[in-house]
N, C-alpha and C positions, 0 to 999 in steps of 0.2 A: 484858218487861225493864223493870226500873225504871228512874227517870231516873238514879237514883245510877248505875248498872250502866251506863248509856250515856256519862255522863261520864267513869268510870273510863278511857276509852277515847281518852280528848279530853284536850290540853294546853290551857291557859290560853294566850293571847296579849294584847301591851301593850294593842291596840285591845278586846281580848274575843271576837275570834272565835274559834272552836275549830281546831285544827291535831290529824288527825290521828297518833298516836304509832308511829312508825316500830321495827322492831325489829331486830335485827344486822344488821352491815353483811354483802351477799353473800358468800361467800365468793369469788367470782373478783372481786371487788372489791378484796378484802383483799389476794389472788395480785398482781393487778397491781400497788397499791402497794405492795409489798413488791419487785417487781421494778424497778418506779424509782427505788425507794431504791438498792437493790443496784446498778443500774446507773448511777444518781448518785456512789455510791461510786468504784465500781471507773474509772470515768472521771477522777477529781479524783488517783486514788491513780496511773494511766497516764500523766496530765499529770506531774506531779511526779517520777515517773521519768525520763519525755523532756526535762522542765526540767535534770536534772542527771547525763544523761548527755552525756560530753565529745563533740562533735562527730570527723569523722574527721580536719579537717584544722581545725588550732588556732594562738592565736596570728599568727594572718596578719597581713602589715604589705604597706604599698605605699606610693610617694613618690608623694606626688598627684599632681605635676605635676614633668616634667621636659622638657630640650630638646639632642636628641644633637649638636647642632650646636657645632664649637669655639668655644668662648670661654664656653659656658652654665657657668652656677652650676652645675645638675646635668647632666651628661649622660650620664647611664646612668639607669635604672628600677631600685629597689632594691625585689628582692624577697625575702620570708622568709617560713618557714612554719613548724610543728614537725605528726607525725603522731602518730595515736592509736596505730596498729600499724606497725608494719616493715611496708615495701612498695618494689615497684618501682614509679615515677612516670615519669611524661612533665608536663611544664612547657610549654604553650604560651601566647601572647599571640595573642588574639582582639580583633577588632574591635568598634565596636556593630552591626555586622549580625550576628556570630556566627562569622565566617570568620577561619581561623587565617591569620597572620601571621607569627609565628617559632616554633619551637619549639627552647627554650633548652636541653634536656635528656630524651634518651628511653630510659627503661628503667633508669633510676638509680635502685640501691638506696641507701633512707632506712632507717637505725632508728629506733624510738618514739622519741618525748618530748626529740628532741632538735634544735633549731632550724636549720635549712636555708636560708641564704641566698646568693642567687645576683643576679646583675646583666643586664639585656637592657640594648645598644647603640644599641637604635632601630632593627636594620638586617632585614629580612623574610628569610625561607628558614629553613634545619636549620644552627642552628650543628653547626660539626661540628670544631672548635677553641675550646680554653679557657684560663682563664687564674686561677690559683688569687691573691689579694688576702687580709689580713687590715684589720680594721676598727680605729680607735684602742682600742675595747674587747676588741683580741686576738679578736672571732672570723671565722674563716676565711669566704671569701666565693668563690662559686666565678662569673667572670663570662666566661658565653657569647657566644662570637663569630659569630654570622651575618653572611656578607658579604653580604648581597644589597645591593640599593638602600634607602636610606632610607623606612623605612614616612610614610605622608601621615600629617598634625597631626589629633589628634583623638581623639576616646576611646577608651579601650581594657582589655581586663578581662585576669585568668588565669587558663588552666582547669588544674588537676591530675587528671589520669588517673591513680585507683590500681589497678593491674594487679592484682595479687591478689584485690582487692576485688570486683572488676568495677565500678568507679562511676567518675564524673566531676565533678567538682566545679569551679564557677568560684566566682571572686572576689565578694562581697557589694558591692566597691565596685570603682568603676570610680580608672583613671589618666588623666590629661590627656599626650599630645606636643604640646607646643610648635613652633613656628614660630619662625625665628631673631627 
């Protein structure tokens, strides 16, 4: 073989030494990256969906901080919610340990999209007496009366059980009770 015939074979490099010349890439080479592409995709296209699908339970509001005791500025917990679907819910207030504390409302049918506010007292047990309120902005406010003993000062979240559903949902942020 001439030298020409041997060079043919050999790349030039900056420094001058030869770099043998490689030929198609394998084919289960090619397979893979094409499946990381694809599945680079389809994962950015997955996010984007779950980015702008509506949550089950939407709109949530809570009064940070309130205190049941007469004479407070607030003494009720104002809470609201609106649902993705029509369901039956149960409303209860939980602890920071996770232990339920009242449960304001159970097996109360909601329809969609339309905002559900109701009132906790501060007081622990199954309200099982209520009391319909309207707010200055006209809407209806339904606020649950559990008689038990005043729950102790301290944080506290709300969980939504939506029965059709089968799920359980609490609160992103938590509420403060106050202390007189």
């Amino acid at each position: 073989m001439s030298s020409a015939g041997a060079d043919a074979g050999r790349l030039a490099t900056d420094n001058g030494a030869a770099a043998t010349r490689r030929g198609p890439p394998e084919p289960l080479a090619s397979g893979v990256l094409a499946l990381l592409v694809l599945a680079c995709l389809g994962a950015f296209f997955l996010t984007q969906r779950l980015k702008h699908t509506p949550t089950a339970v939407q709109a949530f509001e809570l009064t940070p901080v309130f205190s049941p005791y007469p004479g407070s500025r607030l003494e009720q917990e104002a809470i609201s919610f609106k649902l993705k679907q029509a369901d039956a819910v149960t409303v209860t207030i939980i602890d920071s340990e996770g232990n339920a504390v009242a449960t304001l409302v159970r097996g109360h049918r909601l329809p969609r999209y339309k905002q559900f506010s109701l009132r906790w007292n501060g007081r622990r047990g199954v309200a099982r007496r209520y009391r319909l309120t309207h707010t200055p902005k006209g809407r209806t406010v339904l606020v649950a009366l559990p008689s038990g003993p005043l729950a102790k000062p301290g944080d506290y979240r709300v969980e939504i059980h939506l029965h059709d559903q089968h799920r359980t949902i609490r609160s992103s942020r938590s509420f403060s009770l106050m202390a007189p």
